[in-house]
N, C-alpha and C positions, 0 to 999 in steps of 0.2 A: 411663407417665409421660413428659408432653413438656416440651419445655425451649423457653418461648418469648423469643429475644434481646432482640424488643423491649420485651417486658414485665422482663425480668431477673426470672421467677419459673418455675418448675414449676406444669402443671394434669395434676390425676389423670383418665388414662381409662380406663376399661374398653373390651376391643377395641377399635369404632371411635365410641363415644358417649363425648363429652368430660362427666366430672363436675361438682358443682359449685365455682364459683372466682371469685376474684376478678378483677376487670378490670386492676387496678393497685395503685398503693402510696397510699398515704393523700394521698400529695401532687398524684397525677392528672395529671401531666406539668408539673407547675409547674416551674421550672428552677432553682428555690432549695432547700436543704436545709431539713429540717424543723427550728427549728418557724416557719420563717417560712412565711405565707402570699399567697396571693393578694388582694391589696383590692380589687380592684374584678370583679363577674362578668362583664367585657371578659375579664378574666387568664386566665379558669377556661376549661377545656375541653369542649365545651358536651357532651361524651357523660355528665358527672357530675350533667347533672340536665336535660336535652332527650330527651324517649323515642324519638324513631328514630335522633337521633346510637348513645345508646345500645345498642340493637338491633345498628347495625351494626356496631360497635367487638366487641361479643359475638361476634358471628358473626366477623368478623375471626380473632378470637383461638381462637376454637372452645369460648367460654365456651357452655352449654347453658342454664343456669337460675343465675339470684342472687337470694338472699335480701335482702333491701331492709332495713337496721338504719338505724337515724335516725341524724343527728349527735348532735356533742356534748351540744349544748344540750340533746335531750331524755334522751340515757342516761345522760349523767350530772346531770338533774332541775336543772342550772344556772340557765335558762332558768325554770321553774316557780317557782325557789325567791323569785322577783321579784313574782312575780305574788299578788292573790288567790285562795281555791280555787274563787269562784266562774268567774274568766278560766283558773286551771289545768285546772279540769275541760275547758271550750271549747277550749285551748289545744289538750288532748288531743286532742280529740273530731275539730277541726277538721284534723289534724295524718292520724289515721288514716283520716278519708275521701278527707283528698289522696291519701293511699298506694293507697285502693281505685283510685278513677280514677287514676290515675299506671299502676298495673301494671295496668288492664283492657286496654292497648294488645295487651299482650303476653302472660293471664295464664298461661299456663302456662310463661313462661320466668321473669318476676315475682310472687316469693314474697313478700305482702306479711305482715309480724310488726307486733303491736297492743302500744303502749304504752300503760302504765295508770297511771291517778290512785293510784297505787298508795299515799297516805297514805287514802285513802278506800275502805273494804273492800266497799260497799256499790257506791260508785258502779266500782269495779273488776270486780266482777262482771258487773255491767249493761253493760260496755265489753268484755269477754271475749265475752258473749252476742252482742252489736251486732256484734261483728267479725267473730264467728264467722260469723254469716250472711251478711256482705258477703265470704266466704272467705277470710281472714287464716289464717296456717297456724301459727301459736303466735305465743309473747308473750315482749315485750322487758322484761326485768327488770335492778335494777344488778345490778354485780359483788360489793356489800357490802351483800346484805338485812339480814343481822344488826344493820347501822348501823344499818336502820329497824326493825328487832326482826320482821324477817318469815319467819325460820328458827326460832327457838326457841322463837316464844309460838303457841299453838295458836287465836289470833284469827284468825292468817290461814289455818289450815288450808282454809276456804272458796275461797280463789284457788286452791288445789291441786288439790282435788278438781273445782271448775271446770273448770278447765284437763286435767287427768283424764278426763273425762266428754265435754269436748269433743274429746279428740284433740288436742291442742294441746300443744307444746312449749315447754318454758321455758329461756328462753334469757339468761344473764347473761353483759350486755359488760362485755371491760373498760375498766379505767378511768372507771367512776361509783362512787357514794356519798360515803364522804369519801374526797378525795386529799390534805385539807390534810397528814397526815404527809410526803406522797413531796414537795411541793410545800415543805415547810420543809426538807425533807433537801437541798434544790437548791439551792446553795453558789453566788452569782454570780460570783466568784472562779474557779472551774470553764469557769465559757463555758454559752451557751445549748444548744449543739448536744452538748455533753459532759451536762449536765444531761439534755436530751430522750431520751440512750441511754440514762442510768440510770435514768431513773424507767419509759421505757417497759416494760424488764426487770421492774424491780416488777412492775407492772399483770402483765403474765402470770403469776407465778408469785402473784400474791394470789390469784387464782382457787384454789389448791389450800385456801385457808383456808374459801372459801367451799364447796368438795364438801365437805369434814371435814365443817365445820357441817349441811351438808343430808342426808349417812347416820348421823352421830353424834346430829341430834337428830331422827331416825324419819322423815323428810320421803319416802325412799323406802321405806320398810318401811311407814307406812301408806298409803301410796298408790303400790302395785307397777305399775299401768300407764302410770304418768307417766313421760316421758322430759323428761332435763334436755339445754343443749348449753353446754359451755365456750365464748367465741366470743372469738374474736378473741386465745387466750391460748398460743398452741402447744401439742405436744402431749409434748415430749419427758419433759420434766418430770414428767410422768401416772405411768409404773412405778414410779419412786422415791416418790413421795407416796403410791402404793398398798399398797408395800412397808410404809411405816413407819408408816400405819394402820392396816395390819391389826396389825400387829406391835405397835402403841400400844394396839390394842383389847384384847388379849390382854393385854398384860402391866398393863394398866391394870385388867381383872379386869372392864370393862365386858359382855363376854358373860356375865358370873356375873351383872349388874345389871340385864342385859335378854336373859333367854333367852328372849325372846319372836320376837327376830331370828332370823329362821331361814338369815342367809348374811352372811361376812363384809363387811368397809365395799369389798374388792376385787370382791366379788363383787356388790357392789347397784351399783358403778358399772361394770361389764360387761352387766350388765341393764338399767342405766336410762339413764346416762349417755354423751356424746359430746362430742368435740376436736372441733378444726379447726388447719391450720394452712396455710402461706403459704408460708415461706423455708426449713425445716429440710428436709433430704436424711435424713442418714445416723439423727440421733435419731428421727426422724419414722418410719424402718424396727424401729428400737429396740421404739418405741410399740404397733406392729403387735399 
């Protein structure tokens, strides 16, 4: 593990091949705290969206390979939710073929992940297939499918085993679905910048809502070759949540209601499941 100053973050390596990581902090050297941004892309830092600044800022840093997640607007379906579904499908479509050519520059250091019309089970399909062939390497999902009823109701089991079948990973960012609760819990009275550190805390630790839900409602027990990734949520958090489901599954008498599970909710998410994380040292060793 190196310690780079000018990023003020930790990249993991093995010997002398640096892991995968991130370039920066969400803000990309903008000089204001979040959540103010950039207005005009004069402001912005052209390596966060020009592919050879990019490239070299990587190299710079001893970044190897980044996985490419959309912004806002698409993970958390903000952006879509304006549109008709026949401009959201396009939206999509037109969104994951930028990403092909964008990372063809580079691709084996550019991981590109397929976002889907994911109210549309038919046409998500046919966009898993599509990607799949243009080599997209799994798929960007929100952090709160259950909002769209896509863990519990067995319609979607087809995007699963899709994604299954292709090798493709599914990957829930956070901070999409609904945020209206964290966003009404944000007291103006508080300050913007006092607000942005509590709700970001939320969004990580909502993820643990969303594993329950995908080993409690079968999502890896019927389909054991599927890997999922937590993204963007830390990973500290992970043994305590593992602890207290397994420990909920038992005392809840749910193994007596599906002994068809053949390994605890701890044990399907050492199988299937993956963290990531960015700032954390000593939990992050915790995690291990």
């Amino acid at each position: 593990m190196r310690w780079h100053e000018d990023l003020q973050e930790e990249v993991w390596v093995l010997g002398d091949e640096p892991l995968i990581g991130a370039a920066t902090n969400a803000m990309a050297w903008w000089d204001q705290y979040p959540p103010d941004c950039p207005k005009r892309l004069a402001d912005v830092d052209p390596a966060t969206w020009e592919i050879k600044a990019r490239l070299a800022l990587m190299d710079e840093y001893g970044i190897k390979t980044q996985i490419l997640y959309p912004n806002v607007g698409f993970f958390a379906a903000r952006l879509l939710k304006a549109a008709d579904r026949e401009l959201q499908l396009d939206i999509v479509k037109a969104y994951n073929d930028w990403q092909t050519d964008w990372s063809s520059e580079a691709p084996d250091r550019l991981i590109p992940i397929t976002s889907l019309p994911f109210w549309d089970i038919n046409a998500t399909l046919i966009e898993i297939q599509r990607c799949a062939a243009m080599g997209h390497k799994g798929v960007n999902l929100t952090q709160d499918p259950a909002h769209y009823g896509q863990l519990d109701d067995r319609h979607w089991d087809p995007l699963w085993a899709a994604c299954q079948e292709a090798g493709l990973p599914v990957n829930f960012h956070i901070a999409t679905g609904d945020i209206s609760p964290f966003l009404r819990s944000a007291d103006p009275d508080n300050g913007k910048h006092a607000n942005y550190a509590s709700v970001g805390v939320s969004f990580f630790l909502e993820n643990a809502r969303t594993i329950s839900q995908l080993i409690c409602g079968g999502v890896c027990h019927r389909f054991p070759s599927l890997n999922f990734v937590s993204v963007e949520s830390g990973v500290g958090w992970i043994p305590f949540a593992l602890a207290a489901l397994d420990w909920q599954w038992l005392n809840a008498g749910a193994h007596k209601e599906h002994p068809d599970y053949e390994l605890l909710p701890s044990e399907f998410f050492k199988r299937q499941i993956y963290g990531c994380f960015w700032f954390e040292d000593a939990t992050a060793k915790f995690a291990l």
